[in-house]
N, C-alpha and C positions, 0 to 999 in steps of 0.2 A: 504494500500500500504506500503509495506514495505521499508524503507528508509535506507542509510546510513548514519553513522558517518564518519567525516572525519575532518579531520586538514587541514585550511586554505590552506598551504604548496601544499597540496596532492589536493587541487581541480583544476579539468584543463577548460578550457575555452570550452562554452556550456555546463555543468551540469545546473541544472536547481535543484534552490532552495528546498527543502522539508518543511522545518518549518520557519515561521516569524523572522524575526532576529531583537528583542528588548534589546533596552538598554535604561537603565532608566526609564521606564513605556513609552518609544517613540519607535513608528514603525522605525524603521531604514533601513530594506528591507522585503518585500513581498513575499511568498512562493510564486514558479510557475515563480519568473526572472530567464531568462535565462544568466546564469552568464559570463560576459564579461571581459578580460582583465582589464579592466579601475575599473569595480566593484573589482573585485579579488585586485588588489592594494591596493583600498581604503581601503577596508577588514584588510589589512595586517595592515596599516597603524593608524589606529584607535584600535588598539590592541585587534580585533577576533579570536579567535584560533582555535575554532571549529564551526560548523556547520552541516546541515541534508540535505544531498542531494538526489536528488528522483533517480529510477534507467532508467532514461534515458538516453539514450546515445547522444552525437552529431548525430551521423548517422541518429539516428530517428525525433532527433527536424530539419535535412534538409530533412527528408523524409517529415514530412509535413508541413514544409514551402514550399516546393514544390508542395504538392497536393493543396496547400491551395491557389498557385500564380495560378495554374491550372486551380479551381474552378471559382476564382477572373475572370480570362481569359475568363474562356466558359458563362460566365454570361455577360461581358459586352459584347461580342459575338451574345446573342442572346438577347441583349438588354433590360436583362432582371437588368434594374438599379429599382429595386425597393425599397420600405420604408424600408423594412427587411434587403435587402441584404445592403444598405446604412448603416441602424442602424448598422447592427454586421461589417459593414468594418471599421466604425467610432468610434466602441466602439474597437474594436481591436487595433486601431490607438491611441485612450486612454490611453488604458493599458499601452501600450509602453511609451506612452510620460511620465505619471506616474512616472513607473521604471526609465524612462534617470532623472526625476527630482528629485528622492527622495534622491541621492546626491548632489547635489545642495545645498553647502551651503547660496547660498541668502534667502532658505527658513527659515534658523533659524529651531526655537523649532515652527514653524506654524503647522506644521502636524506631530502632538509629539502622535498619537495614533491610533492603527486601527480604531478606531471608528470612527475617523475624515476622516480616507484615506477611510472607508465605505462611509459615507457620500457624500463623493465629485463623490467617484462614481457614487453612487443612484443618487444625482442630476443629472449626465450627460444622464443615464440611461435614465431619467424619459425624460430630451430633446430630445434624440437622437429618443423616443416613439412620437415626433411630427414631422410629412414629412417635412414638412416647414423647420423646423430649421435645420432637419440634409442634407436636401436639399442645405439650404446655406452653411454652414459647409463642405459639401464636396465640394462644388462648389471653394469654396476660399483655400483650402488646393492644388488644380487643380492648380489654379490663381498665387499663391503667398505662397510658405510654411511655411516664415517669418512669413507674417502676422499670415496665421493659426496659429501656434504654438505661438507665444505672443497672440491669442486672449484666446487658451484656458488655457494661463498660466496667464491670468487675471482671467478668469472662476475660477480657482483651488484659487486663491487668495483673491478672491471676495467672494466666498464662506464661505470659514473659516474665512474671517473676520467679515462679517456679523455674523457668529455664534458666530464665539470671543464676540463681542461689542453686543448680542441678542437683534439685531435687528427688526422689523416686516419684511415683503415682500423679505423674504431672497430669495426664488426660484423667482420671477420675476426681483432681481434684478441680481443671478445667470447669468438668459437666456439674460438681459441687458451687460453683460463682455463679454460673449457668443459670444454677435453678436457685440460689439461694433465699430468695424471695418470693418466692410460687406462693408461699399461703398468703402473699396479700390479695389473692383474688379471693379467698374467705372472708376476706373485711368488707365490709360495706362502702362503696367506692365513695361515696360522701364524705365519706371521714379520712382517705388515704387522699382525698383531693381537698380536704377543706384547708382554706387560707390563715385561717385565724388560729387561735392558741387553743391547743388541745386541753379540754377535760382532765381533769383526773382519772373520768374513767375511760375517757374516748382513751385515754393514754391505755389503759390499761386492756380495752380491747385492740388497739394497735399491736400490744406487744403478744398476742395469742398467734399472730400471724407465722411465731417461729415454730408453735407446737402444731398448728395448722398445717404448716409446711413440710415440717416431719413427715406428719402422717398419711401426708398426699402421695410423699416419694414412697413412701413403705409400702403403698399400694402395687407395687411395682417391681418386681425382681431387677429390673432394668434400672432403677434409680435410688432402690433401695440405702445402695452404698453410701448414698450423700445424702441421706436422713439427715442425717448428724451434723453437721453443716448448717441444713436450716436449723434444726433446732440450736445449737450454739452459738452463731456467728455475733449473736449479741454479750453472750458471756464477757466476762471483766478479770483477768487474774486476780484482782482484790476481791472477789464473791461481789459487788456489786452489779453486775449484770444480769440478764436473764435469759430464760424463763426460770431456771435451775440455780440458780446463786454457786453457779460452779467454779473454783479456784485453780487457780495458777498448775499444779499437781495433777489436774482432770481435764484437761486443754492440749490436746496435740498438736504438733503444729502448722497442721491445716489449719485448725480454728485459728490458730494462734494468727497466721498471717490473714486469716481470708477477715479477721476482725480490723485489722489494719487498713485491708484493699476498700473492704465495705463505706469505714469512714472516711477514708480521704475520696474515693468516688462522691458519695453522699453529700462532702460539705464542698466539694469542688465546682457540683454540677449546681446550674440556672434550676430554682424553682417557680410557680408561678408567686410565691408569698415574698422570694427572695431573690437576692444576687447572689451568685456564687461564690464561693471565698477565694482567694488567691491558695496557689499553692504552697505559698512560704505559710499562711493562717495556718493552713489545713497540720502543714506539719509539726507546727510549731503546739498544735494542740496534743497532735500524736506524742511528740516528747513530753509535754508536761505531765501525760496521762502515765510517769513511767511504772507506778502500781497498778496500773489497769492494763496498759499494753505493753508487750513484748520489745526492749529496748533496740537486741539486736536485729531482730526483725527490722523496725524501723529506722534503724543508720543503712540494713542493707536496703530496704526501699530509698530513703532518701539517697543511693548510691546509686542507685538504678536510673534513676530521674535525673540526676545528676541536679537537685536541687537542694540548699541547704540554706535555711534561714539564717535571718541578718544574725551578725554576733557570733557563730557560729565561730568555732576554731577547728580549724581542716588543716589536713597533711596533704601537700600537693603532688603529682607525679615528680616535681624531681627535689621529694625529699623536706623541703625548704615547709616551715609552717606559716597560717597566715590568717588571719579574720577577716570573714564574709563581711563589708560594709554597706553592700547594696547588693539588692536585689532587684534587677529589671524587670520592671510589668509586662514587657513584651518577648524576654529574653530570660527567666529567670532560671535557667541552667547555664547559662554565660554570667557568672557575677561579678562583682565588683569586690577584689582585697586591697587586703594591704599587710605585707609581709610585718611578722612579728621581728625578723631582726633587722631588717633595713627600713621598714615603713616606709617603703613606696609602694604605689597604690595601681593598679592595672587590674584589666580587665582579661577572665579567659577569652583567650582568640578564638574565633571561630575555625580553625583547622585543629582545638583541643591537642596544640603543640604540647602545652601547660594544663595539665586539668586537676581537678580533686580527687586523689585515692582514696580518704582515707577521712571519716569525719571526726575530731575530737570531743572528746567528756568535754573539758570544763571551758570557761569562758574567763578571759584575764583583763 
């Protein structure tokens, strides 16, 4: 297929990507997005000048977004919801959410390669090839599209982190993010969608959603496995958590990490009642939690991310130590030191000549 070149300037909204668009051996955008306003910006903004765009027109990408809402139409028409038609409506729904997140600075340097954005797919692939699960999964994207979309941006989290940390049981604990939230289709959507400040007791049926969720997967030889998962992920190492006021000694570390994945997805993502918190919030809440959440878990996520709140004292790749003094809104895996023995002050380069190995304890 023959492609065009063109200058950032010159692309207009709907072209659709032709070649991967890397910077610094990290995937940055995927051929085949179809290019949006919001992208085209970012583009500018992060200094792209060119690109390979495929010879599609807008006209044709709403030519068959239209045959394809058509298609969608005459199927669930003749009721014909099958595993197939489920899988490719779910995997399509993927794609997309992919592309909306691979800007997304909360990700950091997490999905720094195609191989990694291979990966995540194949795993979803490989779910979406089980009726069961993409039965649920469509069922709650129906229910609640909040939820949906935080369960599968634990999924994409949970995954590469496990890969990160090389883990065992990376694909069952995958399918565990996956569904971690299933029983919020047992709550009454009024209350998983209301704006306002929750009840004492709205709170208290909110929180059945994990025992609900349990019990949904145990229906299921297929899902069974990650029972456990719903029902813990809210757990607290100090017994403050629930359903079960289960402690530190009774938390594996699945739970252990998927409690970590759960909240920083959580306070990261746009609500309709909120803003999303920055990434440096999010983690900065993770550390303060260090009797409730798993310490080294969370230095290895924020390693992952390659994010580390202001103050922060970090060991650099070559050796030398230095505190975080900024953190970029736009860029905040690129941050702002300043070396502890010379105090001068730079920024990681974008070719992560210089980057952070190593997070430190304490702050000086």
């Amino acid at each position: 297929m023959e492609m065009e070149k063109k200058f950032v300037s010159q692309v207009c909204e709907g072209d659709i990507l032709g070649k991967d668009i890397i910077v610094n051996n990290s995937l940055l955008l995927k051929a085949g997005t179809v290019l949006h306003s919001r992208i085209i910006v970012k583009l500018k903004k992060i200094g792209i000048k060119e690109l390979f765009i495929r010879p599609s027109t807008p006209e044709q990408m709403s030519k068959f977004s239209e045959i394809t809402q058509r298609k969608q139409h005459q199927s669930r028409k003749k009721g014909e919801e099958t595993p197939s038609n489920l899988k490719s409506c779910m995997s399509e729904l993927f794609y997309q959410t992919i592309k909306d997140l691979v800007f997304e600075n909360r990700y950091g340097l997490a999905v720094n390669s195609k191989g990694l954005l291979d990966m995540i797919v194949q795993e979803f692939e490989d779910l979406m090839n089980v009726p069961v699960v993409s039965r649920l999964l469509t069922k709650m994207k129906e229910w609640d599209y909040f939820t949906f979309y935080h369960m599968v941006d634990t999924f994409i989290f949970g995954t590469v982190f496990f890969h990160y940390l090389g883990l065992p049981h990376k694909k069952q604990f995958a399918k565990g993010c996956l569904l971690h939230d299933i029983g919020k289709m047992s709550i009454p959507r009024e209350l998983i969608q209301k704006n306002d400040r929750l009840t004492s007791m709205e709170f208290e049926m909110i929180k059945l959603h994990t025992i609900l969720g349990a019990a949904q997967l145990n229906e299921s030889e297929i899902t069974s496995d990650v029972a456990y998962l719903a029902r813990q992920h809210h757990e607290r190492l100090d017994g403050s958590g629930y359903p079960d006021g289960l402690v530190n000694s009774d938390l594996n570390e699945e739970v252990r990490a998927l409690m970590i994945i759960d909240v920083y997805s959580a306070m990261t993502l746009k609500r309709s009642y909120r803003a999303a918190l920055d990434s440096e919030e999010a983690l900065k809440y993770l550390l303060r939690g260090n009797d409730q959440f798993d310490q080294v878990f969370v230095r290895e996520f924020m390693s992952m991310l390659h994010i580390f709140p202001n103050a922060s004292i970090v060991t650099l790749s070559d050796l030398s130590k230095a505190r975080v003094i900024e953190v970029p809104k736009s860029f905040p895996y690129l941050p702002i030191l300043q070396r502890l023995e010379t105090e001068d002050r730079f920024q990681i380069p974008l070719d992560l000549s210089i980057s952070i190995s190593h997070f430190g304890d304490k702050k000086e």
